[in-house]
Biopython code that builds the backbone (N, CA, C, O; Angstrom):
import numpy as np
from Bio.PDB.StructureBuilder import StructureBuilder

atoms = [
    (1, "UNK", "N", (-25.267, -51.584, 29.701)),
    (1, "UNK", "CA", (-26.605, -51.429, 29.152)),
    (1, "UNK", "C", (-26.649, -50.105, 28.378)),
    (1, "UNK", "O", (-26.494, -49.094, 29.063)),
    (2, "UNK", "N", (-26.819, -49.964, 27.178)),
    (2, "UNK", "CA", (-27.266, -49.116, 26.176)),
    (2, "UNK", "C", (-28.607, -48.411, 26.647)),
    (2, "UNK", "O", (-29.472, -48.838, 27.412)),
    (3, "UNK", "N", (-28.527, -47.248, 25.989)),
    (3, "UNK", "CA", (-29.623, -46.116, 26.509)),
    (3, "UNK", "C", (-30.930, -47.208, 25.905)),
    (3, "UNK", "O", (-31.776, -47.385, 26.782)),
    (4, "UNK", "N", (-31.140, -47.728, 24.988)),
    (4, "UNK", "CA", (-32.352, -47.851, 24.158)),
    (4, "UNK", "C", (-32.684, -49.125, 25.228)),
    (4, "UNK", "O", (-33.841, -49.363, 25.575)),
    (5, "UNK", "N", (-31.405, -49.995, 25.757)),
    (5, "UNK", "CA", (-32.264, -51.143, 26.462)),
    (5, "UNK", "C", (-32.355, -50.277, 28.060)),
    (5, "UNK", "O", (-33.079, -50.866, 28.863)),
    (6, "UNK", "N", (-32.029, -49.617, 28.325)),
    (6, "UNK", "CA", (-32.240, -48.505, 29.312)),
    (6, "UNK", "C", (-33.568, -48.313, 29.029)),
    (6, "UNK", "O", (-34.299, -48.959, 29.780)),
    (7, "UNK", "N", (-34.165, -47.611, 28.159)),
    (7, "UNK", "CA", (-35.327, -47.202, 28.022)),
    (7, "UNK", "C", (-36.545, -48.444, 28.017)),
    (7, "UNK", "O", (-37.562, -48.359, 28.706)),
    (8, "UNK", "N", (-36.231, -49.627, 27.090)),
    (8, "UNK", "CA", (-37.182, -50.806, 27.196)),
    (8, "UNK", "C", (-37.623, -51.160, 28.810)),
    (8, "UNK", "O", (-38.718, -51.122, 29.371)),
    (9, "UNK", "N", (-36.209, -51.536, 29.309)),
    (9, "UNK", "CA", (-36.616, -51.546, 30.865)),
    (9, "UNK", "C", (-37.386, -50.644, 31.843)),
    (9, "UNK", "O", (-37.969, -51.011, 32.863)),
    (10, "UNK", "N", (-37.313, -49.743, 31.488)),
    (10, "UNK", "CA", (-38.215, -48.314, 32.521)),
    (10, "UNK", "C", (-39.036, -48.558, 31.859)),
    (10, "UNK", "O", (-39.986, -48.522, 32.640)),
    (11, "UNK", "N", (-39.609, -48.919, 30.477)),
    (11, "UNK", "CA", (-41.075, -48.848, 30.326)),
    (11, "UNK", "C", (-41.505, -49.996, 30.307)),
    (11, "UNK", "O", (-42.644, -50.288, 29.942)),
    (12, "UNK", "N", (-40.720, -50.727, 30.665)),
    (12, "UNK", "CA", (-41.685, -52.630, 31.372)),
    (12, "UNK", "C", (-41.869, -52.012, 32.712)),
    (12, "UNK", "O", (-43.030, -51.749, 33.028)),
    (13, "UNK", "N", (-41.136, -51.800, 33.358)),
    (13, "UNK", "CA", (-41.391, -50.901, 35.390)),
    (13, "UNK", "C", (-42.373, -50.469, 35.021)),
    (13, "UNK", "O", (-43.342, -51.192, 35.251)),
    (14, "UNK", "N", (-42.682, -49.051, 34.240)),
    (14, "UNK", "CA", (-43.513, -48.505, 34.336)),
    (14, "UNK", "C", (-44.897, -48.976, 33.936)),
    (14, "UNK", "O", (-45.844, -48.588, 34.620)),
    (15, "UNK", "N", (-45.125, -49.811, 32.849)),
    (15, "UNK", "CA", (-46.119, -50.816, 32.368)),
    (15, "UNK", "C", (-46.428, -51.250, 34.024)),
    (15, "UNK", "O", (-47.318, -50.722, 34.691)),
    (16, "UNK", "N", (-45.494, -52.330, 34.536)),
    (16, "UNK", "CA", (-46.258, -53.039, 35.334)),
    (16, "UNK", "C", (-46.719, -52.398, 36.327)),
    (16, "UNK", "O", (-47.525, -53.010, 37.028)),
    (17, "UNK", "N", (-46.354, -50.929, 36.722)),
    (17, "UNK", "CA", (-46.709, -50.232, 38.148)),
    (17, "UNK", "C", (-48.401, -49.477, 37.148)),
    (17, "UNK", "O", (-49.374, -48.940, 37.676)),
    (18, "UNK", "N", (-48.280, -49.608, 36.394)),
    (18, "UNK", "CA", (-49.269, -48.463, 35.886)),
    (18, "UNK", "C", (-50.882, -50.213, 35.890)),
    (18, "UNK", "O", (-52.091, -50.127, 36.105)),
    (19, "UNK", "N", (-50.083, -51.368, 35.582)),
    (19, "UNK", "CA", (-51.327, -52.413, 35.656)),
    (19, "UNK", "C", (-51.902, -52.928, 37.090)),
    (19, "UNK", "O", (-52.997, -53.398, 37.400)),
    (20, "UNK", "N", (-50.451, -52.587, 38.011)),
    (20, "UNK", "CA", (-50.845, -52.797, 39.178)),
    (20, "UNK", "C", (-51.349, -51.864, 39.999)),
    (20, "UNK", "O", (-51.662, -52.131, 41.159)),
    (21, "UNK", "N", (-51.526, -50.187, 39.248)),
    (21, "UNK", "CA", (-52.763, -49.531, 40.098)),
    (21, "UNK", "C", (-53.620, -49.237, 38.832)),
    (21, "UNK", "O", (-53.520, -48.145, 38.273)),
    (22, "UNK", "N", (-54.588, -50.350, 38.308)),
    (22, "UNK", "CA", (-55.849, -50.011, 37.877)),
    (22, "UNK", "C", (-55.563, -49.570, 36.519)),
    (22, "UNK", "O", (-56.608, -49.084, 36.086)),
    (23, "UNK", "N", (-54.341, -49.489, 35.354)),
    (23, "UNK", "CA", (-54.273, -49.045, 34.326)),
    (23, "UNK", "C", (-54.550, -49.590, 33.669)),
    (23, "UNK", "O", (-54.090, -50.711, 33.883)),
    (24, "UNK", "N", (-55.434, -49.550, 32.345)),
    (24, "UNK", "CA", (-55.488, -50.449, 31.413)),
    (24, "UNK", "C", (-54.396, -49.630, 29.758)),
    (24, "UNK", "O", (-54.597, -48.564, 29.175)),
    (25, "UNK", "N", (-53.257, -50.766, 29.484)),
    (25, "UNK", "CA", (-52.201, -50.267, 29.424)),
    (25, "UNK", "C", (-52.988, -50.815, 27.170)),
    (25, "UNK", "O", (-53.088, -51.929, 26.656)),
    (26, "UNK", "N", (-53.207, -49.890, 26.778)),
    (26, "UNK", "CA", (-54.212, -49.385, 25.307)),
    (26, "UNK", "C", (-53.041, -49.691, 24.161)),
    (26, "UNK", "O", (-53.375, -50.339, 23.169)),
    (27, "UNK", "N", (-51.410, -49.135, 24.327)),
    (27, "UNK", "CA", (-50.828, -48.950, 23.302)),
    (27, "UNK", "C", (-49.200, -48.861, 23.615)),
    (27, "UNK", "O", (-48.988, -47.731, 24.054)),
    (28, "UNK", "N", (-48.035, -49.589, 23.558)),
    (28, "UNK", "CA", (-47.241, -49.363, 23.397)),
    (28, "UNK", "C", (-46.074, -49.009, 22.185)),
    (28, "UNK", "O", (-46.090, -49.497, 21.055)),
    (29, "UNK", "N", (-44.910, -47.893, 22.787)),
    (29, "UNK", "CA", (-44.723, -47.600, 21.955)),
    (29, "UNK", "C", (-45.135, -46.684, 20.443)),
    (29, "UNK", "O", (-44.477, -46.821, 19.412)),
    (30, "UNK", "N", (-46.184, -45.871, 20.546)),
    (30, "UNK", "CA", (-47.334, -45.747, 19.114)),
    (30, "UNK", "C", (-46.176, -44.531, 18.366)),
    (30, "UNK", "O", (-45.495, -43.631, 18.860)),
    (31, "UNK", "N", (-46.276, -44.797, 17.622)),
    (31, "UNK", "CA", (-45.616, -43.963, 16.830)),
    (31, "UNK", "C", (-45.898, -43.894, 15.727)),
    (31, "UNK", "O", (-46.041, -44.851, 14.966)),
    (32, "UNK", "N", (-46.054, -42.444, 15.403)),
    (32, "UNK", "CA", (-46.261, -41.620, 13.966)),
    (32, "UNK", "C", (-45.233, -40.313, 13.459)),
    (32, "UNK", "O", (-44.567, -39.654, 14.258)),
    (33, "UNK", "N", (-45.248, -40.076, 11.918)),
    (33, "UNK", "CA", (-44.503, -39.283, 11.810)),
    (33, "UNK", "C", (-44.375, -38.169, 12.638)),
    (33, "UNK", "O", (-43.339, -37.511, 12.548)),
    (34, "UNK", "N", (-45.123, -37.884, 13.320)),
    (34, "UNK", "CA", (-45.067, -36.751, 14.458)),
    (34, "UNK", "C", (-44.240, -37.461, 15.628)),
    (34, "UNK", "O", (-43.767, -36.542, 16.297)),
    (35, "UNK", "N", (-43.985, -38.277, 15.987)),
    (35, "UNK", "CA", (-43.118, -38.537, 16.920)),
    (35, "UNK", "C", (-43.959, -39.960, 17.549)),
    (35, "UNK", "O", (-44.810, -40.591, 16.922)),
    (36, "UNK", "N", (-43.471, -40.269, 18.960)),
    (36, "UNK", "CA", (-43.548, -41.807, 19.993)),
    (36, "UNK", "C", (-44.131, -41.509, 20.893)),
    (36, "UNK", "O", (-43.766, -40.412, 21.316)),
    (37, "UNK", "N", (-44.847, -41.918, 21.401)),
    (37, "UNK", "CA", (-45.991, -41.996, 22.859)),
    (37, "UNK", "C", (-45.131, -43.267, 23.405)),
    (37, "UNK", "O", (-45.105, -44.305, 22.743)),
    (38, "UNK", "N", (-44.367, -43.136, 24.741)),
    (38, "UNK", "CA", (-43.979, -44.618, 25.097)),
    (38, "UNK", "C", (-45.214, -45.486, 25.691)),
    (38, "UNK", "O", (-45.243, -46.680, 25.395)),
    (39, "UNK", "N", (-46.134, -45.002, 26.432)),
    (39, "UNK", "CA", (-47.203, -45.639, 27.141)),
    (39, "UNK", "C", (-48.966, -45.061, 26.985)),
    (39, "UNK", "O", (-49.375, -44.163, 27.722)),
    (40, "UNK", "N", (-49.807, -45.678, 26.008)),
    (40, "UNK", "CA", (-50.779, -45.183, 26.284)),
    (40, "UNK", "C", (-52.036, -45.822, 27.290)),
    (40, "UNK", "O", (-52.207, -47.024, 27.083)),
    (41, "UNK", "N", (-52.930, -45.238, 28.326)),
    (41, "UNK", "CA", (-53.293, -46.186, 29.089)),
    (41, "UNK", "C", (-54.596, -45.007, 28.883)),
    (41, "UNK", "O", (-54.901, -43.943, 28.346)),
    (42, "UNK", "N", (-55.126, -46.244, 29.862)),
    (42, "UNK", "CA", (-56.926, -45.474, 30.351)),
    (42, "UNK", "C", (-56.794, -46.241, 31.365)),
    (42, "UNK", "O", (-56.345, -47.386, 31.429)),
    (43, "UNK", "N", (-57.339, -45.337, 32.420)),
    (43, "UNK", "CA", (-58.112, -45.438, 34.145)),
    (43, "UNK", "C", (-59.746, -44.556, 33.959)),
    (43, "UNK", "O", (-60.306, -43.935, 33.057)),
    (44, "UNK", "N", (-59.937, -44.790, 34.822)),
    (44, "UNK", "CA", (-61.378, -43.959, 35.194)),
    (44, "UNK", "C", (-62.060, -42.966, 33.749)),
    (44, "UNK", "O", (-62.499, -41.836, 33.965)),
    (45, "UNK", "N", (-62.063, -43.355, 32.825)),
    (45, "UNK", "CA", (-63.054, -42.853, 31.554)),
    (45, "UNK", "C", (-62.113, -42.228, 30.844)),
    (45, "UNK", "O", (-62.447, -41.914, 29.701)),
    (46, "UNK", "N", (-60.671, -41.866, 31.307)),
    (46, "UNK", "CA", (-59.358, -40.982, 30.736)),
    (46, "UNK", "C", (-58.871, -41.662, 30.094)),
    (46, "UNK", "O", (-58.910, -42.891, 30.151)),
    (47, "UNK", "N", (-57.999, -40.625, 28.938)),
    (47, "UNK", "CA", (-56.418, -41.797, 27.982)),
    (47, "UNK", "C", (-55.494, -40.836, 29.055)),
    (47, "UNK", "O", (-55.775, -39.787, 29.635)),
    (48, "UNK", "N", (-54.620, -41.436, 29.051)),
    (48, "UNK", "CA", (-53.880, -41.143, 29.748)),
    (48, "UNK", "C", (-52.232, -41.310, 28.607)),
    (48, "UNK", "O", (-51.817, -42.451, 28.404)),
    (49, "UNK", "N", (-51.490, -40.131, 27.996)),
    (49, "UNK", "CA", (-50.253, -40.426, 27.322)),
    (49, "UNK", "C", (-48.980, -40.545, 27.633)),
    (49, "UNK", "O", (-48.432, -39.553, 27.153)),
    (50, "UNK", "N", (-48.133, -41.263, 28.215)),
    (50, "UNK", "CA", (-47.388, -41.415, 29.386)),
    (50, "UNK", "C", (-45.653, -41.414, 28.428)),
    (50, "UNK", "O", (-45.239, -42.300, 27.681)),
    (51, "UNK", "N", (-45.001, -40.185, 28.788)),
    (51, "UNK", "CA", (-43.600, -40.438, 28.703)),
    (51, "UNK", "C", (-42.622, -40.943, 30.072)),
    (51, "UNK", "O", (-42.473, -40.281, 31.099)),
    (52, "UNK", "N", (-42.041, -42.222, 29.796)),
    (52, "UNK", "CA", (-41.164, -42.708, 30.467)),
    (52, "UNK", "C", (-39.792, -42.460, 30.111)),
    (52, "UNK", "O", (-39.219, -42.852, 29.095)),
    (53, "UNK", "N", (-39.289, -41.717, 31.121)),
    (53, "UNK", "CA", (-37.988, -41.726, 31.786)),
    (53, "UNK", "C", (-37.278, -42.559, 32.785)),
    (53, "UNK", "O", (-37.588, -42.868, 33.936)),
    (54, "UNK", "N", (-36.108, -42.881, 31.957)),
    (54, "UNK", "CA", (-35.256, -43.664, 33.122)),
    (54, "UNK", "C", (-33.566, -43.280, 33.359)),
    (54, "UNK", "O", (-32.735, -42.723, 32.641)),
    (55, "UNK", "N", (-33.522, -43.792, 34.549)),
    (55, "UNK", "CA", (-32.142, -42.972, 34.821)),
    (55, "UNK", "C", (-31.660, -43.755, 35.854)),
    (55, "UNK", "O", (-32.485, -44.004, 36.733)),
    (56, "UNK", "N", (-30.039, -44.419, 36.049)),
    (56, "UNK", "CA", (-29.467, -45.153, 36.894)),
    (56, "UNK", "C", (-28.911, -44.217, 37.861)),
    (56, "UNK", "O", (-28.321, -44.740, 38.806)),
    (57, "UNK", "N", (-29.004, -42.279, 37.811)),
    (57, "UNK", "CA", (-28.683, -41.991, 38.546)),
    (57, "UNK", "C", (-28.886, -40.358, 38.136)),
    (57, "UNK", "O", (-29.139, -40.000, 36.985)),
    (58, "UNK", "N", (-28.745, -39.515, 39.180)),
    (58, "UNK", "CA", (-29.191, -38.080, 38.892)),
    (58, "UNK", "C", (-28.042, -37.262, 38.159)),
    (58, "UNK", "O", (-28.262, -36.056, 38.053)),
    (59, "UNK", "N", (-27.196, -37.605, 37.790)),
    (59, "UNK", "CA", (-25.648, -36.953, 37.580)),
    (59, "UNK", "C", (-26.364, -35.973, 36.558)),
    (59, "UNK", "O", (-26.001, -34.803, 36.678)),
    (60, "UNK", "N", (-27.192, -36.191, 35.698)),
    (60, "UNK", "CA", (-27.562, -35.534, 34.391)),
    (60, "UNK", "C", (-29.292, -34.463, 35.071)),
    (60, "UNK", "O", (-29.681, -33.434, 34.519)),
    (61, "UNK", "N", (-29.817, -34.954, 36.008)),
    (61, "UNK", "CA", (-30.656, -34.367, 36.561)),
    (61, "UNK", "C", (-31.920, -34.983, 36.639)),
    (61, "UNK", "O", (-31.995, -36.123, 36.181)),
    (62, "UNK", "N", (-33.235, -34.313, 37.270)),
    (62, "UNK", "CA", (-34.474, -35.751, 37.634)),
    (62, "UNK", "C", (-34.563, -35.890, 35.921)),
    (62, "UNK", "O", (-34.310, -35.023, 35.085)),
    (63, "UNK", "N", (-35.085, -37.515, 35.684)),
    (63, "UNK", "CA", (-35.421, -37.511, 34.307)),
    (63, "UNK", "C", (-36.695, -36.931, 34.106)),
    (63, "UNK", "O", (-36.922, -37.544, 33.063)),
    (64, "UNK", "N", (-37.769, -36.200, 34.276)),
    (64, "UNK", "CA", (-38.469, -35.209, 33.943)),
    (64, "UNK", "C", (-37.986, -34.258, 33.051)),
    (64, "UNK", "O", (-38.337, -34.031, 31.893)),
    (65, "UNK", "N", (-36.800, -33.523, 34.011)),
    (65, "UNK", "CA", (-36.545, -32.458, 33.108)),
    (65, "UNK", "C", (-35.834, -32.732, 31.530)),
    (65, "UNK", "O", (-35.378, -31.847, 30.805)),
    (66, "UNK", "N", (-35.868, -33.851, 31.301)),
    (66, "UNK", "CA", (-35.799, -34.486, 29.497)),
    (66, "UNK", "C", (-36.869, -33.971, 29.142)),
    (66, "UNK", "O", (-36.760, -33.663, 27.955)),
    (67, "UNK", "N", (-38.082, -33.650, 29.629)),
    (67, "UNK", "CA", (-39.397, -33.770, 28.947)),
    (67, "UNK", "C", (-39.324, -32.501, 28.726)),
    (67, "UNK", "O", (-39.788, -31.791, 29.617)),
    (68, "UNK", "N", (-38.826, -31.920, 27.691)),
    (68, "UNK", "CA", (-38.801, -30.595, 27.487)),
    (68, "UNK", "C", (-40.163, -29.700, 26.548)),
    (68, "UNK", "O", (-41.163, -30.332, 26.207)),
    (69, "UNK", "N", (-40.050, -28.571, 26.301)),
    (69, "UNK", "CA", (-40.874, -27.794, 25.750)),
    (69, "UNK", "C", (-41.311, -28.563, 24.125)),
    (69, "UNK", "O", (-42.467, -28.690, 23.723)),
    (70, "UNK", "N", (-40.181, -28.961, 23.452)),
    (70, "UNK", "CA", (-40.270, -29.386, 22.168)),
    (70, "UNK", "C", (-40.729, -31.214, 22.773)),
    (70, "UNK", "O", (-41.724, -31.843, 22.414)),
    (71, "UNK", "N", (-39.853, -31.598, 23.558)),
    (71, "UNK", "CA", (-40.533, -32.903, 23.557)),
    (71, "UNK", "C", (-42.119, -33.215, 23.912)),
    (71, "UNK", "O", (-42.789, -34.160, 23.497)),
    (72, "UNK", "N", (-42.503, -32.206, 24.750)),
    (72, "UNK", "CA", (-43.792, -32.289, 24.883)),
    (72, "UNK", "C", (-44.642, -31.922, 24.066)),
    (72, "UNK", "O", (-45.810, -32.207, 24.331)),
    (73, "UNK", "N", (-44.332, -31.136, 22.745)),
    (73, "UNK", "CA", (-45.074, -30.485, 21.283)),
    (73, "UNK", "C", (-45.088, -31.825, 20.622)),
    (73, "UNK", "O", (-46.120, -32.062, 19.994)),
    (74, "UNK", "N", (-44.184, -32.738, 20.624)),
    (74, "UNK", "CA", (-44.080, -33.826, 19.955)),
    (74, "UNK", "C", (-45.140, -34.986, 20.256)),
    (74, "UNK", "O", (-45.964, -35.645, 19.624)),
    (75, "UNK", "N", (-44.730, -34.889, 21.394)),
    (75, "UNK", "CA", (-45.919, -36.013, 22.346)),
    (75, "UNK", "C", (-47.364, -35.293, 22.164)),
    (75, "UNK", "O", (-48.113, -36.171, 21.736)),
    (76, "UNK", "N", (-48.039, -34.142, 22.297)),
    (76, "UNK", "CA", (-48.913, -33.778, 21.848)),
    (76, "UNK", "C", (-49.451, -33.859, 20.714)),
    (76, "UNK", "O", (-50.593, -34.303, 20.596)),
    (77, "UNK", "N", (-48.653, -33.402, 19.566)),
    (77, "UNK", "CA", (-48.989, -33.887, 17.977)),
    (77, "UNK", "C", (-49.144, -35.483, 17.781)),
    (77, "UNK", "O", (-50.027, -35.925, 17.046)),
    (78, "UNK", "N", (-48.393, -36.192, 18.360)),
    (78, "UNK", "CA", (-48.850, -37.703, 18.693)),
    (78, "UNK", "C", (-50.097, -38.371, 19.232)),
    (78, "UNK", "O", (-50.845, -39.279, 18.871)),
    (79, "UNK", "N", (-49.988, -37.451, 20.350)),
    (79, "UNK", "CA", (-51.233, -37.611, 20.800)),
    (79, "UNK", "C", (-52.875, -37.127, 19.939)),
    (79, "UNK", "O", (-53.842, -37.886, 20.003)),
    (80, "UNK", "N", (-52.920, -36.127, 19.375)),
    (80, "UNK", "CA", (-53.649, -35.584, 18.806)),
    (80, "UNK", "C", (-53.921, -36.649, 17.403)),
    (80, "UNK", "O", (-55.084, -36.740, 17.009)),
    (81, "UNK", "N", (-53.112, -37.234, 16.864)),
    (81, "UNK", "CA", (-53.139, -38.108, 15.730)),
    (81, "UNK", "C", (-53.715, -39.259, 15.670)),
    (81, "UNK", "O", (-54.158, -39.892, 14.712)),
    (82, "UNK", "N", (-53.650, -39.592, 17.365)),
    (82, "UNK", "CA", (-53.920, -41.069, 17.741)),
    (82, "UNK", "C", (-55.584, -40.775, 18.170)),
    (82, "UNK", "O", (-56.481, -41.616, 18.117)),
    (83, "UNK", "N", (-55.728, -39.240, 18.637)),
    (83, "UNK", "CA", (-57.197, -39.404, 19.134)),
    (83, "UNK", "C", (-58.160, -39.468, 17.622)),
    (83, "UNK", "O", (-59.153, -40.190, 17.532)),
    (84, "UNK", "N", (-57.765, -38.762, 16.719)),
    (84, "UNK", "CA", (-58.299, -38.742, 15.391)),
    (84, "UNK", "C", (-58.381, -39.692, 14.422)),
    (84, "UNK", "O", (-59.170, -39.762, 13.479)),
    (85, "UNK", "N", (-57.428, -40.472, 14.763)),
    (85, "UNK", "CA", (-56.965, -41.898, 14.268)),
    (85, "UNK", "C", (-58.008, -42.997, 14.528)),
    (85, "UNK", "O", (-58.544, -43.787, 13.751)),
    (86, "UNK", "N", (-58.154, -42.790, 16.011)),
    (86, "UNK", "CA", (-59.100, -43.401, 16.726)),
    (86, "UNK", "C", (-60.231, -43.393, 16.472)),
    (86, "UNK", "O", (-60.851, -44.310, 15.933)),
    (87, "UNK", "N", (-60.819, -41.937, 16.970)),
    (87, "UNK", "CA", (-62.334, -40.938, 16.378)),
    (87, "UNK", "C", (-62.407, -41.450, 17.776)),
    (87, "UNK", "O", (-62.954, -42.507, 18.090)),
    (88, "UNK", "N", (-61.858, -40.680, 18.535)),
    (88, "UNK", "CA", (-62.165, -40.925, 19.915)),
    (88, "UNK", "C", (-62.876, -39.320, 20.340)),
    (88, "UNK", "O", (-62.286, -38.244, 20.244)),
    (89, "UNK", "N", (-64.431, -39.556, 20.871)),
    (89, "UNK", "CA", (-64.773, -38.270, 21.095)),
    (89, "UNK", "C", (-64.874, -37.408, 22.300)),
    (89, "UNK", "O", (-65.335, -36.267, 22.297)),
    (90, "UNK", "N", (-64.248, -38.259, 23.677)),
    (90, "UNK", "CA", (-64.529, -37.836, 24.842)),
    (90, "UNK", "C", (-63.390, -36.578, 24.949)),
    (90, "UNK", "O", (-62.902, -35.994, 23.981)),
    (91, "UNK", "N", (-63.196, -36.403, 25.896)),
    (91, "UNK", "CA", (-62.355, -34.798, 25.931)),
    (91, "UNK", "C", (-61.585, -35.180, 27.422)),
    (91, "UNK", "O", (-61.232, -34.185, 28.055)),
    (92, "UNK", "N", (-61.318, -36.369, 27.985)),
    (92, "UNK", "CA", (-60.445, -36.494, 29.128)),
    (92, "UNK", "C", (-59.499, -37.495, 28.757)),
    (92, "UNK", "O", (-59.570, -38.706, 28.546)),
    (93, "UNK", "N", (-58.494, -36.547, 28.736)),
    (93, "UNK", "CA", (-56.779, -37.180, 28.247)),
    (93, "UNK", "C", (-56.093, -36.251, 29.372)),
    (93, "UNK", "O", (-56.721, -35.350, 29.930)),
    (94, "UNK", "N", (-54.757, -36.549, 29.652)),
    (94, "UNK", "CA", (-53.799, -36.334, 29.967)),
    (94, "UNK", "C", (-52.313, -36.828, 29.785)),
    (94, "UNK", "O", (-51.981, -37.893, 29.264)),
    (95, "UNK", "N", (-51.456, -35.838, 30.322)),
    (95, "UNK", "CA", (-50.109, -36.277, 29.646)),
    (95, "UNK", "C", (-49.614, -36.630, 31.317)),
    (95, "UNK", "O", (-50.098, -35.889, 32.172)),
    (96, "UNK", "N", (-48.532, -37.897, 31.850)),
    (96, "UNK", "CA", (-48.170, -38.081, 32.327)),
    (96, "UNK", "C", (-46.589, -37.911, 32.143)),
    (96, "UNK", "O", (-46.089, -37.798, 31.024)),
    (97, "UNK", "N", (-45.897, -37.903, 33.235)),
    (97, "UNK", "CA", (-44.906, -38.330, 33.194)),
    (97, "UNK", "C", (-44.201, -39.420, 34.148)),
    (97, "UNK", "O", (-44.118, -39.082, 35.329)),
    (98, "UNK", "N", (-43.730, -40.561, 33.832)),
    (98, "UNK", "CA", (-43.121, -41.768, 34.995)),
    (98, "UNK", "C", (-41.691, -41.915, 34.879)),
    (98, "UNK", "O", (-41.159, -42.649, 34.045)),
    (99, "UNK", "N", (-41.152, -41.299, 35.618)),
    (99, "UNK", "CA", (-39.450, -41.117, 36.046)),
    (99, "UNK", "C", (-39.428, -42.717, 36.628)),
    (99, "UNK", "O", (-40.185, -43.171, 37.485)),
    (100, "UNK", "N", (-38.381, -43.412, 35.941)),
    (100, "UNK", "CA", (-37.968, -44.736, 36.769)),
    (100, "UNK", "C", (-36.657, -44.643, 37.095)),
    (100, "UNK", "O", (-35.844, -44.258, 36.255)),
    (101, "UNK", "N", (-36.175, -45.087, 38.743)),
    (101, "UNK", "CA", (-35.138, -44.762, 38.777)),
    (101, "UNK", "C", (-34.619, -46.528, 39.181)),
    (101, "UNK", "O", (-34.933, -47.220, 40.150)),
    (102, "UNK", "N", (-33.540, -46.905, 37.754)),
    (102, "UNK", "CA", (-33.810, -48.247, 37.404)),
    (102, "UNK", "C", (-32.731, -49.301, 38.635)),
    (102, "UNK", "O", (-32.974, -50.448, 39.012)),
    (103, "UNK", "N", (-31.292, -48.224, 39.102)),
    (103, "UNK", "CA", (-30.798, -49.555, 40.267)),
    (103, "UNK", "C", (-31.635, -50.061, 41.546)),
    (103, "UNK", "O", (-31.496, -51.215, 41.952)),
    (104, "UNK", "N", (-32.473, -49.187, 42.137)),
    (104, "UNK", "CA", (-33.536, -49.240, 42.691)),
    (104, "UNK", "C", (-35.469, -49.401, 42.180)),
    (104, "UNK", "O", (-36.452, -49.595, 42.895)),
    (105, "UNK", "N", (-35.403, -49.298, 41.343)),
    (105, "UNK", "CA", (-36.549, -49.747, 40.942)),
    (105, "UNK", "C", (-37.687, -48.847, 41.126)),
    (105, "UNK", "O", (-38.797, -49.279, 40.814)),
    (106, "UNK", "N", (-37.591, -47.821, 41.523)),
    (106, "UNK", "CA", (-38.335, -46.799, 42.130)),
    (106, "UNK", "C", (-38.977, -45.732, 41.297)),
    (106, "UNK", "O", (-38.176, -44.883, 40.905)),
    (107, "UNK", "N", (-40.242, -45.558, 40.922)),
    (107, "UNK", "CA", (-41.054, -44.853, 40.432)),
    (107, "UNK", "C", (-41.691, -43.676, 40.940)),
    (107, "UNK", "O", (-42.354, -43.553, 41.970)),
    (108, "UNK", "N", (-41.498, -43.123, 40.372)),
    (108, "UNK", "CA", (-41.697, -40.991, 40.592)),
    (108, "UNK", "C", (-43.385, -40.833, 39.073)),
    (108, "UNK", "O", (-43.237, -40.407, 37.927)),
    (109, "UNK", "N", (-44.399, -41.213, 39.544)),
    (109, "UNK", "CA", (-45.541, -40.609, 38.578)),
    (109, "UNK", "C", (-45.760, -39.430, 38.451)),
    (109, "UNK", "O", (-46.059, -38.971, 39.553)),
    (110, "UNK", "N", (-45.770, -38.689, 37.690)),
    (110, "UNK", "CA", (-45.992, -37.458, 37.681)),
    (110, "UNK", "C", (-47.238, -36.834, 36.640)),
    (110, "UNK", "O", (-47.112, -36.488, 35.465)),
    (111, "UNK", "N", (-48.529, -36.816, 37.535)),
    (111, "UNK", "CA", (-49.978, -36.900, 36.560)),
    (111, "UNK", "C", (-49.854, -35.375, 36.615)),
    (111, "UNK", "O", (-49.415, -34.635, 37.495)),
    (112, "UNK", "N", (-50.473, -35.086, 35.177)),
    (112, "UNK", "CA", (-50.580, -33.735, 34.651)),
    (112, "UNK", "C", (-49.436, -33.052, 34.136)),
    (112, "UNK", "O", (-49.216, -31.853, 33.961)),
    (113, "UNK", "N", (-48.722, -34.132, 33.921)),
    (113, "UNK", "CA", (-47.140, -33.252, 34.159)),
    (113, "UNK", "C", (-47.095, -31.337, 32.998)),
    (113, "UNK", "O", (-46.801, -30.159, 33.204)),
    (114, "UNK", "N", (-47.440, -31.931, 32.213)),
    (114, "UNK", "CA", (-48.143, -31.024, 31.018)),
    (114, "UNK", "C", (-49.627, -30.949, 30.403)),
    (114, "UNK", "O", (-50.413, -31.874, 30.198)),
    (115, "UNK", "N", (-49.725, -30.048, 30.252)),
    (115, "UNK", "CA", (-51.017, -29.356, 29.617)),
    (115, "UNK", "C", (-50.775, -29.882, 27.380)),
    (115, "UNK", "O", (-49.796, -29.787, 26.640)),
    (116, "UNK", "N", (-51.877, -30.264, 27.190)),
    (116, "UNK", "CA", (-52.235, -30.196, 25.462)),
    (116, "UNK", "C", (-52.725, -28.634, 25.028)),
    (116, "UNK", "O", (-53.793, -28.035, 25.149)),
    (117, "UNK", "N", (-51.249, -28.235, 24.393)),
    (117, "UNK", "CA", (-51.153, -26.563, 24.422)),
    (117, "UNK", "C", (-52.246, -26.186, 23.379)),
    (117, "UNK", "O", (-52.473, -25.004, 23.122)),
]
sb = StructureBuilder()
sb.init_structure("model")
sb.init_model(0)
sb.init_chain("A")
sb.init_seg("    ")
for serial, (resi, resn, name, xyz) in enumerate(atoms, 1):
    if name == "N":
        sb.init_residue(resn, " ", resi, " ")
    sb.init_atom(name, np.array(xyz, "f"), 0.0, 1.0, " ", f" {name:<3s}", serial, name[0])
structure = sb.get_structure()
């Protein structure tokens, strides 16, 4: 399995764990010249911008720590494009992060993971 069908799969896991607690799953994939949002959702009045990570194993480290300083500037400018895009005027977003760990199937959510600098 190739990284990219690596990645499709952690974000079907993560899709379905995010519908089966209460997510309403808004946008996959969104992408603009500023970069890719893999998951956009809303729960309780929030967007919620969700980078998925997946990993068959820790050798390289938790997949979180992918979500680096620049990757998260990216996902922010994304994010910011899509709320304007939108004309969305409420002010409760957050950035998630969902580590899938794919021979086991096992999901690590990680709400708030980052701040919109």
């Amino acid at each position: 399995m190739n990284n990219r069908e690596k990645g499709i799969l952690g974000e079907n896991i993560a899709s379905e764990y995010l519908i089966k607690n209460n997510f309403n799953i808004l946008q996959r994939n969104y992408r603009t010249k500023y970069g890719e949002i893999d998951l956009i959702a809303s729960k309780d009045n929030k967007i919620i911008f969700v980078e998925v990570k997946s990993r068959n194993s820790l050798d390289y480290g938790y997949p979180s720590e992918a979500v680096n300083y620049k990757k998260q500037n990216k996902i922010i400018s994304t994010a910011k494009y899509y709320i304007l895009s939108n004309n969305i005027n409420n002010n409760n977003f957050r950035f998630d992060v969902i580590e899938v760990y794919l021979k086991n199937k096992n999901i690590n959510h990680i709400e708030n993971a980052f701040w919109g600098h």
